[in-house]
C-alpha positions in Angstrom: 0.0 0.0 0.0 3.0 2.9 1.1 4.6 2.0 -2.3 1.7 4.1 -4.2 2.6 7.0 -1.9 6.1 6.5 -2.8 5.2 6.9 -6.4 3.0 10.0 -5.7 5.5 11.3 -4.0 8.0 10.8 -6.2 6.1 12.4 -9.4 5.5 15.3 -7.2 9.1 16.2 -6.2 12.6 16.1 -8.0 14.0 14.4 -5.0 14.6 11.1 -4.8 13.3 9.0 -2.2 16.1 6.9 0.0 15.3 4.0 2.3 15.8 5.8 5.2 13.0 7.9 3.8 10.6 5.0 3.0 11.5 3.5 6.3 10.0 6.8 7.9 7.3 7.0 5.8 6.3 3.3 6.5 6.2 3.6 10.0 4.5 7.0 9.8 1.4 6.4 7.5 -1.5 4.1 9.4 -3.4 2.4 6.7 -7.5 2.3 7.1 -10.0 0.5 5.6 -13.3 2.5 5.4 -16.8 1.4 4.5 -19.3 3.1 1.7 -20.9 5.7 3.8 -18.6 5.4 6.6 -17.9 9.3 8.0 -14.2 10.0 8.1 -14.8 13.2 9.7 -17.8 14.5 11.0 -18.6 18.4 11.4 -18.3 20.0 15.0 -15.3 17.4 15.1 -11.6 18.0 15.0 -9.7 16.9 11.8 -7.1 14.5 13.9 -5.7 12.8 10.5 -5.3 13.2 6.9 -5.5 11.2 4.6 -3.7 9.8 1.1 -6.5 7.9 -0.5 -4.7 4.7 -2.3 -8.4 3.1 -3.2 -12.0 4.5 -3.5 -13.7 8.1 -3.3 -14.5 10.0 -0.6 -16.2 13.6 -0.6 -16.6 16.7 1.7 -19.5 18.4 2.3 -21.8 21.1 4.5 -25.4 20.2 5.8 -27.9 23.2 5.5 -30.7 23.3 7.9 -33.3 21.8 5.8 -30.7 19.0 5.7 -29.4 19.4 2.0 -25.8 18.8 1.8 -23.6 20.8 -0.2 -20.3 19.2 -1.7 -16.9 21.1 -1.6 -14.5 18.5 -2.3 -14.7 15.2 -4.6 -11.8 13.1 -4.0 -10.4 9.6 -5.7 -7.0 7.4 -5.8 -4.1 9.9 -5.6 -5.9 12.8 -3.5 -5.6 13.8 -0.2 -8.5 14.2 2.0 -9.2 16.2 4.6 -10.5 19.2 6.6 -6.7 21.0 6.4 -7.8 24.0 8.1 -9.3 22.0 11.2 -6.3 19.9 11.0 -3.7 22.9 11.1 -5.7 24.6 14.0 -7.1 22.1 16.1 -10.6 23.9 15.8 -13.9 22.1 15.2 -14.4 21.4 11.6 -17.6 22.7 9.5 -17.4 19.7 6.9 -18.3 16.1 7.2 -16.3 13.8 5.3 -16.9 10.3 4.1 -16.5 7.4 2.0 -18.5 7.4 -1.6 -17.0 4.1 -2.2 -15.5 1.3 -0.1 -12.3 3.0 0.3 -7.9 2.0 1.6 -6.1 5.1 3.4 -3.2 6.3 4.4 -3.3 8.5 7.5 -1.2 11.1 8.9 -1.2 13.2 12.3 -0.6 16.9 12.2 3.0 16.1 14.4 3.9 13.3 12.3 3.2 15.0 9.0 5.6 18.3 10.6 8.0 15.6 11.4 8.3 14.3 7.2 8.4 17.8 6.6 11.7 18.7 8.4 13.2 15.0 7.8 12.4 14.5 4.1 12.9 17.2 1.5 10.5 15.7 -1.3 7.6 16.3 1.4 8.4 20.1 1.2 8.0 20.5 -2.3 4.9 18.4 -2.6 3.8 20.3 -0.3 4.9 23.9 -1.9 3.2 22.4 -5.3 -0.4 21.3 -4.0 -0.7 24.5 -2.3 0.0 26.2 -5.6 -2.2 23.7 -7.0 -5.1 24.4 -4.5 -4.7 28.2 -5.0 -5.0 27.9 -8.8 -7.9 25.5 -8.5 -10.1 27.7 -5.7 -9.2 30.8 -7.8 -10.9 28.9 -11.3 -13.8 27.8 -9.1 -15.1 31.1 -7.4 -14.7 32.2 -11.2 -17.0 29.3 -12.3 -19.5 29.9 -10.0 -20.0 33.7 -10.3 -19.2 34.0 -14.0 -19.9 30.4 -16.2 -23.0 28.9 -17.3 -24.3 25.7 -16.2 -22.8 24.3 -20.0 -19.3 25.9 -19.6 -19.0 24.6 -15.4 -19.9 21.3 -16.5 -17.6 21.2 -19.8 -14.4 22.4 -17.7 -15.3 19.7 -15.2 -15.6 17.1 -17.6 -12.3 18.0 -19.4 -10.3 18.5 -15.9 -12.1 15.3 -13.9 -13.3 12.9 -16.8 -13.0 10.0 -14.0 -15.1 12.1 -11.6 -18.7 11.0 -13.9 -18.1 8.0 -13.7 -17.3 7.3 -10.1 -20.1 10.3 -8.4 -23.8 10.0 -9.4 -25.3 13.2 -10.9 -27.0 14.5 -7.7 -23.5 15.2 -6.2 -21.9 16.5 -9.0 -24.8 18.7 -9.5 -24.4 20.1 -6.0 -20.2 20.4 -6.8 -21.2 22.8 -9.6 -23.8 24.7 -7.9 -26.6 23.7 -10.3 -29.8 21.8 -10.0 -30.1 18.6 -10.8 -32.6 19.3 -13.6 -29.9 21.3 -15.0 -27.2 19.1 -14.9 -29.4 16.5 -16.8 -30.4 19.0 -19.3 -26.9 19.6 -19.9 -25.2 16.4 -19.9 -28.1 15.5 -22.7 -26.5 18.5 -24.6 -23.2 17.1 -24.5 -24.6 13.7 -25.2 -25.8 14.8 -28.4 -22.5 17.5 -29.4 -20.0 15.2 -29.0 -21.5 11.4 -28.6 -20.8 11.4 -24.8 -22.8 8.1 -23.1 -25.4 9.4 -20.5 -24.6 8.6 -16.9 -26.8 9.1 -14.5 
């Protein structure tokens, strides 16, 4: 399981990763096994571990107070997961997080992962990258959501996550693009018919 955070690891940084690294990494990561609908992290509590997901989907979300939930965060094989500003402060977390899918972790505490970052150099700079990642990605969405149609949201986030359709029905990927669900399936049937996509629904 640890070597597929190797490899992400490894594609993220230009440093190489030594045994003595691995070693650290081994005994640092806790692997998890987490049932569909199982809640990772639950809102009001505090976001103890993050997580490397190595198998499955998991998504973060709000719950309004006519009990609609609202998704922020989709996440598959390769992502992190996790409330990172509960985890970095210790303070109750707004989100609830849990698995879409029957779903293999890694986990990190907040010590341990401050720990990789002064002993391994590679964990800097992956570190450096996804928050320039993050920033980019936050910046494009706020733009989506004030200034793109319904057609162009849902045609960037087919082009960016193609693997996202298939894995998330369209009720929550409706709510990650702040449209209705009526309009997603209007949509999607638009883009059936443009460019011979199949309809998932």
């Amino acid at each position: 399981m640890h070597e597929l955070i190797f490899k992400y690891l490894s594609s993220c940084s230009t440093s190489s990763l030594t045994e003595k690294d691995m070693e650290l990494m081994r005994n640092t990561f806790v692997s998890k096994k987490m049932r569909k609908r199982q809640y990772f992290l639950q809102e009001g509590d505090v976001c103890k571990h993050f997580a490397f997901i190595v198998k499955g989907a998991m998504r973060q979300y709000t719950v309004d107070d006519k009990g609609i939930e609202h998704f922020v965060q989709l996440s598959i094989e390769n992502y992190w997961a996790g409330d990172r500003e509960s985890f970095a402060t210790f303070t109750p977390s707004i989100y609830n997080i849990d698995a879409w899918e029957d779903t293999e972790l890694l986990l990190i505490t907040r010590t341990d992962f401050l720990n990789l970052l002064d002993s391994i150099p590679g964990v800097a700079e992956m570190v450096r990258k996804l928050d320039e990642k993050d920033f980019i990605f936050a910046q494009r969405r706020l733009k989506a959501l004030i200034s793109l149609t319904a057609e162009k949201r849902f045609a960037e986030f087919e082009s960016s996550n193609p693997e996202f359709n298939r894995r998330f029905p369209q009720h929550i990927i409706a709510s990650y693009l702040g449209v209705t669900n009526v309009t997603l399936s209007r949509v999607r049937k638009q883009a059936m018919k443009k460019y011979s996509l199949p309809v998932i629904s």
